[in-house]
C-alpha positions in Angstrom: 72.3 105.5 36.3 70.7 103.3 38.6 73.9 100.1 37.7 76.2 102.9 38.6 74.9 103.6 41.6 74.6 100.3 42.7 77.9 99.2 41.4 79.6 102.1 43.3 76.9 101.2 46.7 78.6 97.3 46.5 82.1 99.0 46.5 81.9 100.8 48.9 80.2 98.6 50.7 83.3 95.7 49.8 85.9 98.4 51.0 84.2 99.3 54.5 83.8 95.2 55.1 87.2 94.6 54.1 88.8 97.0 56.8 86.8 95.5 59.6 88.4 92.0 58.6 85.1 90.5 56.9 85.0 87.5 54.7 84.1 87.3 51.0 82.4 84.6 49.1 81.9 84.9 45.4 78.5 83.4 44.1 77.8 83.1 40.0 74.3 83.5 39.4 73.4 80.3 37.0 70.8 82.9 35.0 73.0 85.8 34.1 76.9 86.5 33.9 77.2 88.8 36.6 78.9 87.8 39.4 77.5 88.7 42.5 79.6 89.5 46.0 78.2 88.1 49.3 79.8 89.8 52.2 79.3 87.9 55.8 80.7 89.5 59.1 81.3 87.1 61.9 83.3 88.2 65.2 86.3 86.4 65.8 85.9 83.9 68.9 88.7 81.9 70.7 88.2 78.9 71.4 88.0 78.6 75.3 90.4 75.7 75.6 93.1 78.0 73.9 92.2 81.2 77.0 96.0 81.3 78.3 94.8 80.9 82.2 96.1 83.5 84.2 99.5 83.1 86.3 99.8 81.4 89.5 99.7 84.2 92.5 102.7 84.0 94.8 101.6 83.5 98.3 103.7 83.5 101.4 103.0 81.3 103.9 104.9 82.1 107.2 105.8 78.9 109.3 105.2 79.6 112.8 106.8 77.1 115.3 104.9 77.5 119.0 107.1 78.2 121.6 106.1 75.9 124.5 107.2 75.5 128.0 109.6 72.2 128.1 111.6 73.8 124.8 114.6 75.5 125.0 115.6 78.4 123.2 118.9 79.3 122.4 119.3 83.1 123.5 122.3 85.3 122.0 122.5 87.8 125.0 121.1 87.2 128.7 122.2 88.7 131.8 121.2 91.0 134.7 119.8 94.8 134.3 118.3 98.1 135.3 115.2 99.3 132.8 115.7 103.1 132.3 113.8 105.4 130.5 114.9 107.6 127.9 112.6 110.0 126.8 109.3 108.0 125.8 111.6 104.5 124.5 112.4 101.9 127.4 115.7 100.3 127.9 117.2 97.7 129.8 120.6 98.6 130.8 123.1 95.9 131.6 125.1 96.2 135.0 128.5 95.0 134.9 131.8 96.1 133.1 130.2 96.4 130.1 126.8 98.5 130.8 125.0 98.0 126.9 121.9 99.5 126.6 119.2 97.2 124.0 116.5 98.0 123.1 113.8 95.5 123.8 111.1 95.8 121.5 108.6 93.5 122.8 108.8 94.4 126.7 105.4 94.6 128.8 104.1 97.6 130.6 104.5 95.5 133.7 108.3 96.3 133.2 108.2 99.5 132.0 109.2 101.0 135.7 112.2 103.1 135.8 115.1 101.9 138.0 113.9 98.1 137.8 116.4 95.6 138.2 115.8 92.8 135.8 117.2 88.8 134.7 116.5 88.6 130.8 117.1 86.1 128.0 117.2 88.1 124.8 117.3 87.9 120.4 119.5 90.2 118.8 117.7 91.8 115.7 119.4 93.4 112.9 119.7 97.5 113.2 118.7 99.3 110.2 121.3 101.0 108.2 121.5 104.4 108.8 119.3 104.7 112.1 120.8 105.7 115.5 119.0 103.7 118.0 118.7 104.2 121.7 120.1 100.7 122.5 121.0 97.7 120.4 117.8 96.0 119.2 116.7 93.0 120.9 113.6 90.6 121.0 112.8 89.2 124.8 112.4 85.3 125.4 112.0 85.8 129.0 112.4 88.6 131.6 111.8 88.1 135.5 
């Protein structure tokens, strides 16, 4: 009773070892017949020189050239205007045949004085689709 309960102990014992991905070695005792099982367990380890390193991280380095006093900027609209205010948004309104209204999105508070006449050198920036805008967008290089 007792080989019967140790044969069915080492097969079970074979079965659970085998599903958890163990390795078997087979030793023959020199004395009798019987062969006996030796079950060892040992984790699986990579090796670290085979650790994929992790991808490179994308970083966006925004080039910045200073504006300084003896460079000249090329400006897509200039002219002479009036700042008016529309509700809470500033605008500088061009005199002239054609009167535009842009929207300046970078203009001081020290200009932000309704009926001011103004000389400006200006950026167009692109509208976003969709939006109705008080003026056409622009970015000031100079006002006076």
């Amino acid at each position: 009773m007792s080989r019967t309960l140790q044969t069915l102990s080492l097969i079970c014992l074979l079965v659970l070892t085998g599903a958890c991905g163990s390795k078997k070695q087979e030793k023959q005792d020199p004395e009798t017949t019987d062969t006996t099982t030796v079950v060892t367990t040992q984790p699986e380890v990579q090796p670290i020189d085979t650790v994929t390193p992790a991808p490179p991280v994308n970083e966006v380095k925004e080039k910045v050239e200073p504006v300084t006093e003896n460079s000249t900027v090329k400006a897509d609209v200039s002219g002479k205007g009036t700042i008016v205010q529309k509700g809470d948004i500033w605008v500088i309104r061009t005199t002239g045949t054609d009167g535009t209204d842009y929207l300046p999105n970078n203009l001081s508070d020290a200009f932000k004085v309704d009926g001011k006449s103004v000389t400006f050198e200006a950026n167009m920036t692109p509208q976003p689709k969709g939006v109705r805008m008080a003026g056409r967008p622009i970015t000031l290089i100079s006002i006076k």
